[in-house]
N, C-alpha and C positions, 0 to 999 in steps of 0.2 A: 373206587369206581363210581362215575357219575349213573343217576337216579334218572332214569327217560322212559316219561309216559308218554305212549301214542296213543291218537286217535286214528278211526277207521280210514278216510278218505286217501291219507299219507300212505298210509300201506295197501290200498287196491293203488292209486297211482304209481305208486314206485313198482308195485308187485308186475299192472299191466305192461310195464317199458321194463321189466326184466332188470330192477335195481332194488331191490328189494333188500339186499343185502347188504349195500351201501348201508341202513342203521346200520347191521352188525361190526361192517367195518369203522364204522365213525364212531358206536357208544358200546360197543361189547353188546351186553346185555340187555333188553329193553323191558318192558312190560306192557299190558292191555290189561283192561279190565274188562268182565265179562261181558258187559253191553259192545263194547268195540266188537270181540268175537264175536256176537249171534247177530252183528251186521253185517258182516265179512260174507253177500253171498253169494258175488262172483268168483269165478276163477282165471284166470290160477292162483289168486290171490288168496282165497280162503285153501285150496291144499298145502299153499307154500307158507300162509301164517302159523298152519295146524300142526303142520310139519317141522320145523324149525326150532331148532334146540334154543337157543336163542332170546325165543319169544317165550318171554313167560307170562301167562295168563293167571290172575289172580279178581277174587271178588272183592269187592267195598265191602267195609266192616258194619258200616252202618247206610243201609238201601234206605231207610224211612227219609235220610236227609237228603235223598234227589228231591224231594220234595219242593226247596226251598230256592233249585234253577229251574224250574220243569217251564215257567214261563217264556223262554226263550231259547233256548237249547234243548239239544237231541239229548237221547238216551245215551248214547255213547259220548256225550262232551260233558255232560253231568258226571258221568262216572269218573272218565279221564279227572277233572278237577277233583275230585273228591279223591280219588285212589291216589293223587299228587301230593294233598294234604297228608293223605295218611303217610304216606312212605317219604314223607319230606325229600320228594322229589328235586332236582337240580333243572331239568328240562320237561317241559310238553309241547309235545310236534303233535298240532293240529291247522286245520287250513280256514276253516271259516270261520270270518269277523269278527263277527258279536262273541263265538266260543274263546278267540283271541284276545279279545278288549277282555274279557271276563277275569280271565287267566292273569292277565298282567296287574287288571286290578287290585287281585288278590294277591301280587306281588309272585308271579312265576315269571321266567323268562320261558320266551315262546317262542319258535319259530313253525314253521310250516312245509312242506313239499321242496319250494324252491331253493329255500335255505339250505333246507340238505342237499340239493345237486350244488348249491354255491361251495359250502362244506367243503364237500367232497371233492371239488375243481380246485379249491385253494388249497386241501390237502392232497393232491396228487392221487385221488381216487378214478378220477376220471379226468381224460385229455381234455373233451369239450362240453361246456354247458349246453350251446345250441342244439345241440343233435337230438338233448332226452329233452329240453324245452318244448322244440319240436314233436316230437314223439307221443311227449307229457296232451300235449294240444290233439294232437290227432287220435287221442284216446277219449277224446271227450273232456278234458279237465281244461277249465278255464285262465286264461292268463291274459289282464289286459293289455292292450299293445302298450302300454306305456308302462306297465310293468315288467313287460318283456328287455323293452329297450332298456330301463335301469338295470336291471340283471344281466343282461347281456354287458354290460358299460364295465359294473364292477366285476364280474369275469372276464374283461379284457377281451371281449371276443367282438 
């Protein structure tokens, strides 16, 4: 079974458009590290991450080495990278930039929010990308129109 660390922002957005579960259908099992959890602190996103067999929460072995991204990244994208190392992770779904360029750096493959609704469209998880795009937008989570329009293009919609 594939190794998939998330970060926070993926799972309040999936959690707010009620897809939250899409990870569990696309990687089985995932993981967080404790910084993701103690950001989680809307809902329903934090009862249904708390809640869920699923998601396993686990600590960094070594917290002294956040030390060494704290210039640029959050609590919770330090950890994710680190917790990756440790468990010689296969995948990290996180969404922003700098936390992504970081991750690939270091030789992770990465995808983010929209990747997983693309995912999920190409495996027959869900009939349409547009509707949770949609949805994903009117929650607040940003998507440029011209990223909208590629992802829409590749999902055929």
């Amino acid at each position: 079974m594939r190794k998939v660390i998330v970060n926070t922002t993926p799972l309040i957005a999936l959690a707010d458009i009620g897809q939250l579960d899409l990870l569990h259908q696309l990687y089985g099992k995932i993981l967080i590290p404790d910084a993701v959890m103690n950001e989680i602190e809307s809902e329903p996103a934090k009862t249904l991450v708390t809640n869920a067999q699923w998601i396993g929460k686990k600590s960094i072995s070594y917290p002294d080495r956040k030390s060494l991204f704290k210039a640029r990244l959050h609590s919770g994208e330090v950890e994710v990278i680190i917790l990756a190392e440790e468990e010689e992770a296969d995948l990290i779904i996180m969404d922003d930039n700098t936390a992504k360029k970081t991750a690939k750096y270091l030789g992770y493959k990465v995808t983010g929010t929209l990747g997983i609704l693309l995912k999920a469209k190409q495996e027959k998880k869900i009939e349409a990308e547009k509707p949770f795009l949609e949805s994903l937008t009117d929650n607040g989570f940003y998507v440029d129109e011209a990223i909208k329009k590629t992802i829409l293009k590749i999902a055929g919609e």
